[in-house]
C-alpha positions as CSV (number, residue, x, y, z in Angstrom):
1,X,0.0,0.0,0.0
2,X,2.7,2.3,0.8
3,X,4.3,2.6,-2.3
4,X,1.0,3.2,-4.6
5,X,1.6,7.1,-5.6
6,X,5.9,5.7,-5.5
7,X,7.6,8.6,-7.7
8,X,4.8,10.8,-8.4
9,X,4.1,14.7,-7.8
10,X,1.2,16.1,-6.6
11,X,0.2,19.3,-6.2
12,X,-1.6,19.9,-3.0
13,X,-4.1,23.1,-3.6
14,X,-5.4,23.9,0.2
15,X,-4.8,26.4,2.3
16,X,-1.8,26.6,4.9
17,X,-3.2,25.1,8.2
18,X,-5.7,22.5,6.2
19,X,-3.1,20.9,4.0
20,X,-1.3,18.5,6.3
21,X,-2.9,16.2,6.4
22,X,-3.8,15.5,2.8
23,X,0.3,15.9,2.4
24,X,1.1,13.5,4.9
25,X,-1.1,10.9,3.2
26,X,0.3,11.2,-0.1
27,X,4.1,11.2,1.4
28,X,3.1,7.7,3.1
29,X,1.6,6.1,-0.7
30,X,5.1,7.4,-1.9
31,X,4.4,10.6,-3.4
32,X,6.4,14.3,-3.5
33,X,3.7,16.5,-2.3
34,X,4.5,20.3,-2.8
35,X,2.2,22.5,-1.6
36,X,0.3,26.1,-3.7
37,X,-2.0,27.1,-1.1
38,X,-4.6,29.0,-3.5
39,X,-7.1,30.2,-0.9
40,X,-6.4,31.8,2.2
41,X,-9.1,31.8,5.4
42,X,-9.7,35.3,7.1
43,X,-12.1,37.1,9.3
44,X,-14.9,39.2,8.1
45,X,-14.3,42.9,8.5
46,X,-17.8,43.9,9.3
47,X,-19.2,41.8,11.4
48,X,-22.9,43.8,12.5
49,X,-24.8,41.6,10.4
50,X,-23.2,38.3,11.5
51,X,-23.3,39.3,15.4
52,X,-26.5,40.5,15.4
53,X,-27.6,36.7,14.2
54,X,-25.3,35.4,16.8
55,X,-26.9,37.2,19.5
56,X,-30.5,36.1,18.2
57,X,-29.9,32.3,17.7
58,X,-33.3,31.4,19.6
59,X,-35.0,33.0,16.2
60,X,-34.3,30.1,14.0
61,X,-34.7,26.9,14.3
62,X,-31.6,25.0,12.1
63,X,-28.1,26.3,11.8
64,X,-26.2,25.1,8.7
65,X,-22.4,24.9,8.6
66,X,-21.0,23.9,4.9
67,X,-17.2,23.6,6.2
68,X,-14.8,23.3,9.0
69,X,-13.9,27.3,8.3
70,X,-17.3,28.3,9.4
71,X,-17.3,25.9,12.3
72,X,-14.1,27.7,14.2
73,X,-15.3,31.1,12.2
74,X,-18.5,30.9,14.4
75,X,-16.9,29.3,17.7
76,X,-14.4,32.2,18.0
77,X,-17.0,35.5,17.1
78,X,-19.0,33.8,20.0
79,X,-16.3,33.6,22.3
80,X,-15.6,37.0,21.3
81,X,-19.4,38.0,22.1
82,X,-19.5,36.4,25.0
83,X,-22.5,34.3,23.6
84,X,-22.7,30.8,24.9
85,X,-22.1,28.4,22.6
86,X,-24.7,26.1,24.0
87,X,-27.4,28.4,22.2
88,X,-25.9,27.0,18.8
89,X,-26.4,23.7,20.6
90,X,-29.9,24.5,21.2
91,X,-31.0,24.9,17.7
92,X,-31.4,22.0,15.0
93,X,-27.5,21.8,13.2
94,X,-27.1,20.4,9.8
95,X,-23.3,20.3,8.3
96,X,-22.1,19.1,4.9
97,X,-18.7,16.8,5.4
98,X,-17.7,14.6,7.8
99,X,-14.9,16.8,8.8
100,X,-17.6,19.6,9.1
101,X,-19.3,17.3,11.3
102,X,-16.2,16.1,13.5
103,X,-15.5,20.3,13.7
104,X,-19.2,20.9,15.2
105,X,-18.8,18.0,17.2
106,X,-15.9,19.1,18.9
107,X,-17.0,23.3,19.0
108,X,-20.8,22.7,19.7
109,X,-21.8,19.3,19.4
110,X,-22.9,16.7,17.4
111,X,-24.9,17.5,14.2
112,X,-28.6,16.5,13.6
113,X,-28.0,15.8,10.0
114,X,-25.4,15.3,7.2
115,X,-26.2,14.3,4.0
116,X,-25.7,11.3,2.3
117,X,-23.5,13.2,-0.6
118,X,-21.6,16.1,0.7
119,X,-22.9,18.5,-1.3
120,X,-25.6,21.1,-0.5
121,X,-28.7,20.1,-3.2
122,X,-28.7,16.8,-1.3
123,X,-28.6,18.7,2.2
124,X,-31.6,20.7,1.1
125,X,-33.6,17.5,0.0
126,X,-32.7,15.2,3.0
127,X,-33.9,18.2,5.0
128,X,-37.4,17.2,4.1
129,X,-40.4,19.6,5.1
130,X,-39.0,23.2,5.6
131,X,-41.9,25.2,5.3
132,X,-42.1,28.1,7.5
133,X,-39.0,26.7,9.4
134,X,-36.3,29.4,9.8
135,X,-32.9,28.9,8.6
136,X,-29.1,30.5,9.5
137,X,-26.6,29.6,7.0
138,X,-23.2,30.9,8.2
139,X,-21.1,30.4,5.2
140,X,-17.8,31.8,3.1
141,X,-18.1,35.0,1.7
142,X,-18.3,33.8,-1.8
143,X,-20.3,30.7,-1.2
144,X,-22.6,29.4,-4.1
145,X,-26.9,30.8,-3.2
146,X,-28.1,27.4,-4.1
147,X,-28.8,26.4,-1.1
148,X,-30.9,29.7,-0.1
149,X,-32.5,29.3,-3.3
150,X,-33.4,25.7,-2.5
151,X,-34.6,26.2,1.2
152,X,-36.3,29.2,0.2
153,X,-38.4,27.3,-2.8
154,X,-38.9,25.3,-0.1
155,X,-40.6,27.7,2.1
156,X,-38.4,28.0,4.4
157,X,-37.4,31.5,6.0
158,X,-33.3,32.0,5.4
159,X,-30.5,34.0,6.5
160,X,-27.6,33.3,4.8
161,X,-24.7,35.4,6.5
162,X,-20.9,35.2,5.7
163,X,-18.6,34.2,8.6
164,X,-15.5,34.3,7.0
165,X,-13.6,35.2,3.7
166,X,-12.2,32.6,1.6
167,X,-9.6,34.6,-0.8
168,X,-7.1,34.1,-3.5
169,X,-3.5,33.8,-1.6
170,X,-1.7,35.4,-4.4
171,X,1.2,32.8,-3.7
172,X,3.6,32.4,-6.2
173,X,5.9,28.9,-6.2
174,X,9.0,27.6,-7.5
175,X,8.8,27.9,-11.6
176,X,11.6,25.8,-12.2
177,X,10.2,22.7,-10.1
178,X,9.5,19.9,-12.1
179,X,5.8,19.8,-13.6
180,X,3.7,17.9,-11.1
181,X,1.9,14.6,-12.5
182,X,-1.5,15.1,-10.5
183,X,-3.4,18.0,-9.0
184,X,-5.5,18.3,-6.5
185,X,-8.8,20.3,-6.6
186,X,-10.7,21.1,-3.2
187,X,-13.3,23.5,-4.0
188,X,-14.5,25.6,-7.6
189,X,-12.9,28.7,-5.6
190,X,-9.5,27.4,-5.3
191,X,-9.7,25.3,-8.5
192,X,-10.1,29.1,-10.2
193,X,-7.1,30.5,-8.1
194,X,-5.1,27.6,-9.1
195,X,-5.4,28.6,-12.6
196,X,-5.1,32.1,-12.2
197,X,-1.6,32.2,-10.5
198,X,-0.1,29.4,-12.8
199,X,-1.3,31.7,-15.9
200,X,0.1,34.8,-14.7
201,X,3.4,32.3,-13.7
202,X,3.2,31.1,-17.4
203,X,2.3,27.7,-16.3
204,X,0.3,25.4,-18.6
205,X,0.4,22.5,-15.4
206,X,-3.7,22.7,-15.6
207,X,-3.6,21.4,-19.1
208,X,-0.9,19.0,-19.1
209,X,-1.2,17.8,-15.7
210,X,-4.2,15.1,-14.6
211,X,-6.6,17.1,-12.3
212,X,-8.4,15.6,-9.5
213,X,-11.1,17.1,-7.9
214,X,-13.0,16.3,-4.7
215,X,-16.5,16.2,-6.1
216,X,-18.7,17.3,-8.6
217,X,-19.1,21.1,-8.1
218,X,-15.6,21.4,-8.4
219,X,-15.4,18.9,-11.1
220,X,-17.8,21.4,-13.0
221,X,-15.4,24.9,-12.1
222,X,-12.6,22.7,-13.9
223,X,-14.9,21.9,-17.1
224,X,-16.4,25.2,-17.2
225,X,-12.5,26.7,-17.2
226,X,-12.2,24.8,-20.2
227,X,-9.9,21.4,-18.4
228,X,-9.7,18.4,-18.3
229,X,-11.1,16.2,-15.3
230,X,-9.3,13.3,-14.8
231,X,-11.3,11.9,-11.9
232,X,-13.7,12.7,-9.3
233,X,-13.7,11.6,-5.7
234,X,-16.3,9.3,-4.5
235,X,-17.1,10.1,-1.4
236,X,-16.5,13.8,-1.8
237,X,-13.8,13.8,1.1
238,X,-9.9,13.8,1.8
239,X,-10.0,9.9,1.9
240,X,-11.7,9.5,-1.7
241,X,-9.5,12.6,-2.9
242,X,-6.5,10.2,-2.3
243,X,-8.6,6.8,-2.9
244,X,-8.9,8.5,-6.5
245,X,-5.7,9.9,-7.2
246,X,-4.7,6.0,-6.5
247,X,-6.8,4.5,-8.8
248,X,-6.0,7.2,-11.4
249,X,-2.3,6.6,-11.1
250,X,-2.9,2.7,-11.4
251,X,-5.1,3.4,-14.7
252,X,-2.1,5.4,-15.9
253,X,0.5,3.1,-15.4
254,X,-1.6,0.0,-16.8
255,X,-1.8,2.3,-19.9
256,X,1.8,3.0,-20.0
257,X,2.8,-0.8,-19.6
């Protein structure tokens, strides 16, 4: 098992603080992991919108949390208000992810609901009836409104406030490394800041390199750029991230035998 990704470089996309773990597992298969942190996580600057929700959490009755960002976004700006976090607690939580989950868990406590696919159409229709149910979705800055839209056709009331900023780094890396065999694509935001800096590096790595995203919606950013998706993880986690950069690489070296 070890010695599956044995020789090959990956480019790891996440941003500083989230990427260990993903390089440590492809370091164990065998792998050179370098690292192009495309987004990076920071605090909103306003924050009268998003306190004024924390300080009224007995209005709704579900919390969402989409990632692990918004999770310790959240945790923190309560902290910092002073408002318990057992009034999170209180509500009904739904989180897409595992990791998402494991995050609420730890901060709040365990979620009521997370979808069968990690994506947020499925949240919306495992939900079930919504109507006249009010919602708080404490999201990225720059988070797709599908999910409003869908609660909301759904009659459900919905607040959908940022609690953090997910931005392009502006990192540039080492042009004269070799090209990296694989990429890895966490998210449509970071798969378009991936492409921006290697085209303003004068890198074409996203058209000659095999691209592997962690699901679908990130799968689509990457077609809708105009590239090539090599494969899609199944479940849309860090595990079937690496389960199908495996299988990919196998594929590849079958071909090349």
């Amino acid at each position: 098992m070890s010695a599956l990704l044995a020789g090959k470089r990956v480019l790891v996309t996440r941003p500083k603080g989230q990427a260990e773990s993903l390089v440590r597992s492809l370091q164990r298969l065998g792998a050179t992991a370098s690292l192009l942190p495309a987004m990076r996580i920071a605090p909103i600057e306003d924050t009268s919108v998003l306190d004024a929700a924390l300080k009224s959490l007995s209005s709704y009755d579900w919390v969402v949390f989409t990632s692990v960002n918004g999770v310790v976004a959240i945790a923190q700006r309560m902290d910092m208000l002073q408002v318990p976090r057992s009034e999170i607690s209180a509500l009904n939580i739904a989180v897409i992810g595992p990791k998402t989950g494991s995050a609420c868990e730890t901060l709040f406590r365990r979620p009521d609901l997370i979808p069968q696919s990690f994506v947020s159409e499925r949240l919306a229709e495992e939900l079930g009836d919504v109507s006249g149910k009010r919602f708080l979705l404490l999201r990225a800055d720059n988070a797709r409104p599908n999910l409003r839209t869908n609660l909301i056709g759904k009659g459900a009331w919905t607040d959908e406030i940022a609690a953090y900023h997910a931005l392009p780094t502006g990192e540039d890396i080492d042009v004269e490394q070799p090209m990296p065999e694989y990429i890895t694509l966490t998210s449509a935001e970071s798969a378009r800041a991936v492409a921006s800096t290697l085209e303003r590096l004068g890198l074409d790595w996203m058209s000659r390199s095999f691209l592997v995203c962690i699901g679908p919606i990130t799968a689509d950013a990457v077609a809708d750029m105009g590239y090539k998706v090599a494969a899609v993880a199944d479940p849309y986690t860090e595990e079937g991230l690496i389960n199908a950069l495996v299988g990919l690489a196998l594929l590849v070296e079958q071909a090349h035998v």
